[in-house]
N, C-alpha and C positions, 0 to 999 in steps of 0.2 A: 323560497319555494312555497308556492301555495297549497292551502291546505286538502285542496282537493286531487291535485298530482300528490301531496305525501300518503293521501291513502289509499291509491289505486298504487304504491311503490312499498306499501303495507303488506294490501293484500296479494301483490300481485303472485308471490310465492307460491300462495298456496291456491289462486285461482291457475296456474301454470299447471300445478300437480291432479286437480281437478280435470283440464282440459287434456292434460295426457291421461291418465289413467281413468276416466269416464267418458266423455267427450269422443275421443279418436274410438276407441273400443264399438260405442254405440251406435256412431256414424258407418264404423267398419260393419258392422252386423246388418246396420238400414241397409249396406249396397249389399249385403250378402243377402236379404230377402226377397231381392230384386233378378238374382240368378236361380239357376237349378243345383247350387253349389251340392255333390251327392259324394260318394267314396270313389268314382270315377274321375273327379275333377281334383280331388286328391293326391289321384295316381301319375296325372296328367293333368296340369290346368285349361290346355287346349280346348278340351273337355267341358270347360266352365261354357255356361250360354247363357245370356241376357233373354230375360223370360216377362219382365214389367211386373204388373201386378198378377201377372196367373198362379203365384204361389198363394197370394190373400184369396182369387177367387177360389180353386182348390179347395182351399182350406175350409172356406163357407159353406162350401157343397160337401164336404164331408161330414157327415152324423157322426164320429165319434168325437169331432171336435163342440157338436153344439152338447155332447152328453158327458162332454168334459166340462164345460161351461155351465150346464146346470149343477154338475156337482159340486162345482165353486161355490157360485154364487150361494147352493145350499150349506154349504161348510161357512161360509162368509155369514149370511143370514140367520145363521140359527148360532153360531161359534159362538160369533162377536157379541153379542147381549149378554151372552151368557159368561163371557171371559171378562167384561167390564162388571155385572151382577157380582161375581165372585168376587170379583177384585176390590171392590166399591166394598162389596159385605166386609171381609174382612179387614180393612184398611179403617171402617168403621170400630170394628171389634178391636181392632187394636190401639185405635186413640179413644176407647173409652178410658174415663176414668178410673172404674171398675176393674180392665183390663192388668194381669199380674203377669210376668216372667215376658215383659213385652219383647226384649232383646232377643229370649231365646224363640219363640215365637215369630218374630219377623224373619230370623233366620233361617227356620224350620222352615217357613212357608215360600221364600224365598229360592231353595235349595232346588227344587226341580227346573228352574231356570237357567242355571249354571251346568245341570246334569246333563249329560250327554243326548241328544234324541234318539240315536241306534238302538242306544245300552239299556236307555228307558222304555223303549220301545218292544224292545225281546220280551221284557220282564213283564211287561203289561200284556203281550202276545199269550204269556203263559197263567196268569190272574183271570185272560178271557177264555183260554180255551175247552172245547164243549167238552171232552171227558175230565180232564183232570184239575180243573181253572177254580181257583178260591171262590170268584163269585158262581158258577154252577155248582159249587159244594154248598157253598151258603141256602142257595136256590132250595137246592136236592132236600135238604133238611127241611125246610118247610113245606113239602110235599107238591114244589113246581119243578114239572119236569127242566132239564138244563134245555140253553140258550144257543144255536149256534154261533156269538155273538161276532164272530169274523167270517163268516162263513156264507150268513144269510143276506139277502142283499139291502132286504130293508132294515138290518140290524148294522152291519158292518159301519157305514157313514158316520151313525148316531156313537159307535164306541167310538170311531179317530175325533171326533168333537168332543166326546167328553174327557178323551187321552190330552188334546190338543188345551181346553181349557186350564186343566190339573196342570199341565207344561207350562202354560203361559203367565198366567194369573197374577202370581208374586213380582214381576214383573211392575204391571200396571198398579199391582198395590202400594209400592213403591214411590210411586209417584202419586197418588191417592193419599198417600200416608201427606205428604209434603205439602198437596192443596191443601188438607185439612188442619196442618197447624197452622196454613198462613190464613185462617178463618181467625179474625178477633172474636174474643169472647166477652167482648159487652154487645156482639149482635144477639146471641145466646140470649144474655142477660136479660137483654133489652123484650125479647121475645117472652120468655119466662114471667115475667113483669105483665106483660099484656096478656098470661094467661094461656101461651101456646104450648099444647102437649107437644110430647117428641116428636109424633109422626108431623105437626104441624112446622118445628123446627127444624127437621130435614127437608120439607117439601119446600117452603118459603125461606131458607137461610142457608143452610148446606147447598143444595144444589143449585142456585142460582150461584153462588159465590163459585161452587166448583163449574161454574159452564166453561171457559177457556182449558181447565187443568179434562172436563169430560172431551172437549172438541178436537185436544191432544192424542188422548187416549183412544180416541174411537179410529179417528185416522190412521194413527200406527198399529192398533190391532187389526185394522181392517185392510192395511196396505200389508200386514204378514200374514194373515189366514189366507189373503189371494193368493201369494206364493206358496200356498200348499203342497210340500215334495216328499218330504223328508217320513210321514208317518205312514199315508199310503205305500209309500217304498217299501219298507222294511215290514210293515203289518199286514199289508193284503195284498201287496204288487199289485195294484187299479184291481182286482178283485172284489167281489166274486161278480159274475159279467159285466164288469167295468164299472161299476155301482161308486167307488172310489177313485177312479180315474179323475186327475186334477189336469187343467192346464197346462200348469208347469209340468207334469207327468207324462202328459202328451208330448210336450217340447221335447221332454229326456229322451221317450222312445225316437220320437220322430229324429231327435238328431246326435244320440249316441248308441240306438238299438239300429237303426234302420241307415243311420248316415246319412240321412236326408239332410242335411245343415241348412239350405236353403227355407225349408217350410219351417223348420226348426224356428227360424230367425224369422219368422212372419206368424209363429203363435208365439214369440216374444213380446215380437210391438205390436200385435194385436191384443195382449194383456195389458203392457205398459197403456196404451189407448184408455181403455176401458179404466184400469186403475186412473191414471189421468182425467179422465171425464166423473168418475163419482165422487173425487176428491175435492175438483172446482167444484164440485155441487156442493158440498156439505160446508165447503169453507163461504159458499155464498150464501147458504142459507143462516149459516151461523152470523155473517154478516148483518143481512135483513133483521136478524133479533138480538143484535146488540151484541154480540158474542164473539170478541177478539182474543 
């Protein structure tokens, strides 16, 4: 047997498992964006009608979909830095030397990860809200009036981003934690020796070494912040004038509020698209600069 039939006989298991359960699903949805698939064709397949691409053109021509898409992109753009920032800070803080009760600590930090998003979601609904919310009592006390921090529309986005970071963070620190011990420390050394402060030691020694474990991290936080569903759901419903309407949010209504399944399944793969095309980007920019 050669050795290249015994590993296509390897993997073939779980390439099989793969193609049923992602593969048929996803192909099944492409021809589903292809119909007017609605709650009539439900009741009746007969019903169903081959429509082409008029569910993507639709979809383009609708303004709530490009002000779903701004809010993405604004959840994504302003999230992401900031959910790497944190993650990066602390991940740092915890492999200092200096650093004490590191266990209990990564643990603590770790914990809103594991935590439900509904459950965490309620309890942060109640920390923001305008009359009775810990942070507009904190506010009150220093003689500013309270916030209506879910309510207003240029406030609303900025609390599920920074709901969304506190969520995510321990996460990516995680793996942050990991780049940073597999950093030798006779690079340190070697740096220290030639006189480089800290800030010089991070900029020329830490984050070059961490650019594969950064290229990781950026990609997976920026491929879950695009699926944004779960905080807008439960904290603002796309509220207050759609201000927090996500794509994926759009998807929900369009194909379990409305039963439109058809459009449903064309602001799917019109995400997936998009998520697809900035991903080849960043993997080929990291390419160009050496960064595998």
């Amino acid at each position: 047997m050669s050795a290249r039939l015994a590993g296509w006989l390897f993997a073939g298991p779980a390439l099989l498992v793969i193609a049923l359960f992602f593969g048929v699903p996803v192909l099944a949805a492409l021809a589903l964006s292809l119909t007017d698939f609605d709650i009539y064709a439900l009741a009746d397949i007969d019903n169903l009608r081959f429509v082409g691409l008029g569910n993507y053109i639709a979809l383009l021509q609708n303004p709530l979909f490009w002000k779903a898409l701004g809010n993405t992109f604004y959840f994504v753009l302003v999230g992401v830095p900031l959910s790497i920032a944190a993650s990066l800070g602390a991940a740092l803080l915890l492999h200092s030397k200096v650093a004490r009760m590191r266990p209990f600590f990564r643990t603590a930090l770790f914990a809103p990860v594991v935590t439900t998003v509904v459950a965490v979601a309620v309890i942060w609904r109640y920390l923001f809200h305008t009359s009775y919310g810990m942070l507009n009592w904190g506010l009150s006390s220093l003689g500013i009036a309270p916030v209506d921090w879910l309510g207003d529309p240029a406030w609303a986005m900025p609390t599920i981003i920074l709901f969304a970071v506190w969520k995510n963070f321990g996460y990516n620190m995680i793996i942050f934690l990991a780049g940073l011990q597999a950093i030798p420390e006779d690079l340190y050394e070697a740096a220290r020796i030639d006189g480089a402060s800290g800030w010089r030691q991070f900029r020329h020694v830490t984050l070059p070494m961490l650019g594969p474990v950064l290229l990781l991290v950026g990609i997976l936080t920026m491929a879950g912040y695009f699926q944004m569903f779960a905080e807008p759901y439960v904290m603002t419903q796309g509220g207050p004038l759609q201000s927090t309407v996500s794509v994926l949010y759009l998807m929900y209504e369009e194909g379990f509020k409305w039963w439109n399944l058809g459009n449903a399944s064309a602001v799917a793969f019109l995400l997936f698209v998009i998520m697809t095309s900035i991903t080849s980007g960043l993997l080929w920019l990291a390419r160009k600069r050496g960064v595998e």
